[in-house]
C-alpha positions as CSV (number, residue, x, y, z in Angstrom):
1,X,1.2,-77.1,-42.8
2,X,0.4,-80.3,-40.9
3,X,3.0,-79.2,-38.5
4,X,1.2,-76.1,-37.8
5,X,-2.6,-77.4,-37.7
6,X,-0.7,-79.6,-34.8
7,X,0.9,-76.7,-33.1
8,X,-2.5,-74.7,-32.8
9,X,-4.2,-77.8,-31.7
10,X,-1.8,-78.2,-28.7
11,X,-1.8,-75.0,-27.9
12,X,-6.0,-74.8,-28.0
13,X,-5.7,-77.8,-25.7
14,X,-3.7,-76.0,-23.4
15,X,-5.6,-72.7,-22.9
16,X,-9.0,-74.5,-22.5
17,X,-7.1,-76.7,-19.3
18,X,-5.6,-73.4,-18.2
19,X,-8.9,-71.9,-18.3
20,X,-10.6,-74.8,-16.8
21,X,-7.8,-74.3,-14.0
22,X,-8.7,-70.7,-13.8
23,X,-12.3,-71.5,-12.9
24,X,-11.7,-73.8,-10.4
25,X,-9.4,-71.4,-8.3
26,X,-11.7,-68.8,-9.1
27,X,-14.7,-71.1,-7.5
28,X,-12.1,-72.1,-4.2
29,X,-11.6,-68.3,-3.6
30,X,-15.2,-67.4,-3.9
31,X,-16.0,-70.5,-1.4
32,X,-13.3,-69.4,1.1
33,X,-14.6,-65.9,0.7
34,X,-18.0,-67.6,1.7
35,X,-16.6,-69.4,4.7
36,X,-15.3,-66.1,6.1
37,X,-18.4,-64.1,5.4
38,X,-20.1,-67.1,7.8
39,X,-17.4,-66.5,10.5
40,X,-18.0,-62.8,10.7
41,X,-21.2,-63.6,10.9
42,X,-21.2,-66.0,14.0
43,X,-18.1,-63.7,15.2
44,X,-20.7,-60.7,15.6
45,X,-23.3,-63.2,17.5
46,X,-21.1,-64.1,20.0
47,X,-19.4,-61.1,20.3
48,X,-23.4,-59.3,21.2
49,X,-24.1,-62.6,23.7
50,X,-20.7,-61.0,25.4
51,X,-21.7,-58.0,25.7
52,X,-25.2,-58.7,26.9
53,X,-23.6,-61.0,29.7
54,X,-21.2,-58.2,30.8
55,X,-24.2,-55.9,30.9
56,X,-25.9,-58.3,33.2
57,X,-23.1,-58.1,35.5
């Protein structure tokens, strides 16, 4: 029985540091997502001071 109250232990350990794991990718993706959202963003801006110039020629 000791065994056993061991076993469950361990294994509680284990999916609260996969979870923890979990979490943290999850946060790196939604920063990356973030990052690229900001790109587009400044992408578009320079993209319309293009056109603008080429107009102006």
């Amino acid at each position: 029985m000791k065994r056993l109250k061991i076993i469950i232990i361990i294994l509680l350990l284990l999916i609260v540091c996969l979870l923890a794991k979990n979490t943290q990718h999850h946060f790196q993706i939604i920063e990356k997502d973030n990052q690229i959202e900001k790109l587009k963003q400044e992408n578009l801006k320079y993209q319309y001071q293009i056109e603008t110039l080429n107009e102006q020629w």
